[in-house]
KEVEX-106229 format. One record per residue (C-alpha): residue in one letter; x, y, z. Coordinates in steps of 0.5 Angstrom, whole numbers, plus 500, padded with zeros to 3 digits. Each point is the difference from the previous one (the first is absolute). Layout:
<atoms>
AXYZ
...
</atoms>
This chain:
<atoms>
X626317120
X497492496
X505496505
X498493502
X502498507
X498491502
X501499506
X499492503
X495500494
X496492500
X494498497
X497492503
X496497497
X492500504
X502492502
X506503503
X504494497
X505504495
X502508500
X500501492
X505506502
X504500507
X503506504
X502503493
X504507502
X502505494
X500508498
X499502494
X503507499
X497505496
X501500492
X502493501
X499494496
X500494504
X497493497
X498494504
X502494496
X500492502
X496494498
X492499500
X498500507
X506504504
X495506503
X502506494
X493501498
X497499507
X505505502
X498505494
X492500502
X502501507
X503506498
X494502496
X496498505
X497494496
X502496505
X499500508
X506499503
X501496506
X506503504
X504505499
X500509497
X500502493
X502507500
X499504494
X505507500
X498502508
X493496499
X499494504
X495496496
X497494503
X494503501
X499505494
X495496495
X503499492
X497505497
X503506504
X508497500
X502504494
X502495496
X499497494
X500493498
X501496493
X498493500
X502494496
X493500498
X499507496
X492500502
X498504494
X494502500
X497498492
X494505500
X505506502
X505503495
X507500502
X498508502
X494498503
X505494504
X505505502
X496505502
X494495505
X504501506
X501508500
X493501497
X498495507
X504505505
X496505497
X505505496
X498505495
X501498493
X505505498
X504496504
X499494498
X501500494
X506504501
X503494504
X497496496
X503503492
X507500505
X501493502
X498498493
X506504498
X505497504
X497493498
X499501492
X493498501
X497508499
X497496492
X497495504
X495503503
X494500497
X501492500
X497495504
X505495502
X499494496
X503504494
X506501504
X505495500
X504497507
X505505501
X495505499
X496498506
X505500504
X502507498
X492502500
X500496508
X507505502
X496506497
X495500505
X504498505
X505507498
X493505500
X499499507
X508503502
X500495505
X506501505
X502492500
X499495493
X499493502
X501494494
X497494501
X504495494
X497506495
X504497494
X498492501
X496500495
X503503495
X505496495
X507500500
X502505495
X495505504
X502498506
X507503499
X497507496
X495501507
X506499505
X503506496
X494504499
X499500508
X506501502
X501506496
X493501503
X502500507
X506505498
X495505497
X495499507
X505500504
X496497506
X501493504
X499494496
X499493503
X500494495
X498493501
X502494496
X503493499
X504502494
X508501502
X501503494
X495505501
X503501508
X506502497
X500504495
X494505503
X502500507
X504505505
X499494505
X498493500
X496498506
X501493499
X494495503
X499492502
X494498504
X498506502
X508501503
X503506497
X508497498
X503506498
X500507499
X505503495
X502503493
X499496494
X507498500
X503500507
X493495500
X504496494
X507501502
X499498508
X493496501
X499499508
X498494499
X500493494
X492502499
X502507497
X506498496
X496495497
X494504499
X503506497
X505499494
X497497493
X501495500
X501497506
X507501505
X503493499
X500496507
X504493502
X500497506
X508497503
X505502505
X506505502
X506496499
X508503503
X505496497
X508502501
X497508502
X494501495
X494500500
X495496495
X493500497
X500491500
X493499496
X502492500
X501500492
X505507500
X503505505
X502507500
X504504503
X497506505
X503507499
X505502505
X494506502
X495495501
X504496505
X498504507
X494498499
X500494497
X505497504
X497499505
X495495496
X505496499
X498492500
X494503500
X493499495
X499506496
X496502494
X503504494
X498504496
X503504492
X496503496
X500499493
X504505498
X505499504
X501492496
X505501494
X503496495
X507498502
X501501492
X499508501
X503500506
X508499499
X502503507
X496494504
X503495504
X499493502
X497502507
X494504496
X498495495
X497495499
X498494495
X492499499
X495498494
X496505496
X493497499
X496506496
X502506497
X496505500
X501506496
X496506501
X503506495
X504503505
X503495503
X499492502
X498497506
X505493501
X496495504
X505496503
X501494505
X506498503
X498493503
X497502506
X496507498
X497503496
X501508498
X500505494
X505504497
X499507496
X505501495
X501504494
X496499493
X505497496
X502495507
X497493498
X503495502
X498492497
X494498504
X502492504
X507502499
X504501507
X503507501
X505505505
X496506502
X503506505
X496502507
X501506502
X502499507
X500508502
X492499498
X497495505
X496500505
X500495506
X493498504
X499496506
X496494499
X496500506
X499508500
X500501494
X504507501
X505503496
X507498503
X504505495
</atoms>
């Protein structure tokens, strides 16, 4: 079994003054790719070296399988970790770099370079290996730095922000190259990063983080389609949720959205639970695929539209972000590529009021 179970996990920093991870409780299931995501500071990567036993930990289990682990030094988890930072060694050939852990807890040879030629299949490195790594290029790195991390057959991988160093373009072969990785291992893989859209296509679960809190813990569209709180819907999603402040309005039995400059009707399956909201402050929230053009929208009504101003068009090929300002707010449309509306010019768009999302201001929680 490569289950990982956190119980009250917490680490608090030597002064005592802040926990840079508080009370975080998780299961990772065997063969589960789970990734922690959320912003420069949350607690992800000091829960990761917790885990790998780089860390100590303040409070709290780390059960590795049936294992408990807080005592149990880095070196005997059985668990293999990639950094942001590769950490080559230049000396060494790619062989000799995949190759150094083994030779260090004393396997034979033939088995080494058995472990070592396989990984080096799987990864489509095995012509690299009689070259040192600065004849390699960045992608190459980060395929030599899982190499030596496969050769060990380890029952956990951890990644560390791997792919941050890698350019665009790259970033997106590496994600696919892992994820058919972790289908061909088939063990437990935990992934730390701060990039959304890596989160959401890599993992089974997404445990979403802030200061050190765990927010959420769900499936990557359960985690877009229903965030618990405003921070996860506005930290999930490219680009961001659009959010605006105003009120639930009733007016002659209905329920409005009043945002000061324009209103919308709420649903009649929202009103349960936003009824009770009337008169109240709300915090709104549509996603940007969920903004239309009233021109491509024929079956709109008046109680879903509303008049706003275009200020930038932004095409992208396959479709077009429309920044757009309604005397009050700010928000972003996504429309079809060959949607672009005159730029200063006023214009109607549709919301698709089934799609929105209601916070509380105060608690920040989700309403629906």
């Amino acid at each position: 079994m490569s289950s990982i179970r956190l119980e009250n996990l917490s680490k608090v920093y030597k002064d005592g003054t802040a926990k840079a991870v508080d009370g975080v409780n998780l299961e990772v299931r065997d063969k589960e790719f789970v990734v922690l995501v959320g912003p420069s500071g949350c607690g992800k990567s000091t829960t990761l070296r917790m885990i790998a036993g780089l860390e100590a930990i303040s409070e709290g289990k780390i059960w590795i399988g049936d294992r408990l682990v807080n005592d149990v030094p880095a070196k005997d988890r059985d668990i293999a970790m990639v950094f942001q930072n590769y950490a080559l060694y230049p000396h060494m050939t790619v062989f000799e770099n995949m190759a150094f852990g083994l030779k260090l807890r004393g396997y034979p040879k033939a088995e080494i370079v058995k472990r070592v030629h396989e990984a080096a299949e799987i990864l489509n490195i095995h012509r690299y290996l009689d070259r040192r790594p600065r004849q390699l290029s960045g992608g190459e790195h980060q395929r030599v730095a899982l190499g030596r991390a496969i050769v060990r057959k380890p029952k956990v991988f951890l990644f560390d922000e791997p792919l941050s160093n890698l350019d665009a373009k790259m970033r997106v072969t590496m994600r696919t190259e892992i994820h058919k990785l972790r289908m061909r291992l088939q063990t437990t893989f935990i992934y730390v990063t701060h990039d959304q859209t890596e989160a959401m296509t890599m993992g089974d679960r997404i445990v979403v983080m802030k200061s050190g809190l765990v927010q959420q813990v769900s499936e990557p569209m359960t985690i877009y389609d229903k965030p618990a709180n405003k921070f996860v819907a506005s930290f999930i999603g490219t680009p961001p949720i659009n959010l605006m402040n105003g009120t639930i309005l009733k007016k002659d039995k209905k329920y409005y959205f009043d945002e000061g400059q324009f209103r919308v009707k709420i649903v009649e399956e929202m009103l349960p639970v936003v009824a009770p909201y009337a008169g109240r402050a709300v915090v709104f929230g549509i996603r940007s695929e969920d903004v239309y053009d009233k021109l491509f929208v024929p079956e709109s009504t008046p109680e879903n539209t509303i008049r706003v101003t275009c200020e930038v068009v932004e095409p992208l090929g396959a479709e077009v972000f429309l920044y757009l300002n309604s005397g009050k707010n700010s928000f972003i449309a996504r429309v079809g590529a060959h949607n672009r509306p005159e730029v200063n010019k006023d214009m109607e768009v549709v919301f698709d009021m089934s799609k929105v999302h209601f916070f509380d201001p105060k608690t920040e929680t989700t309403i629906i």
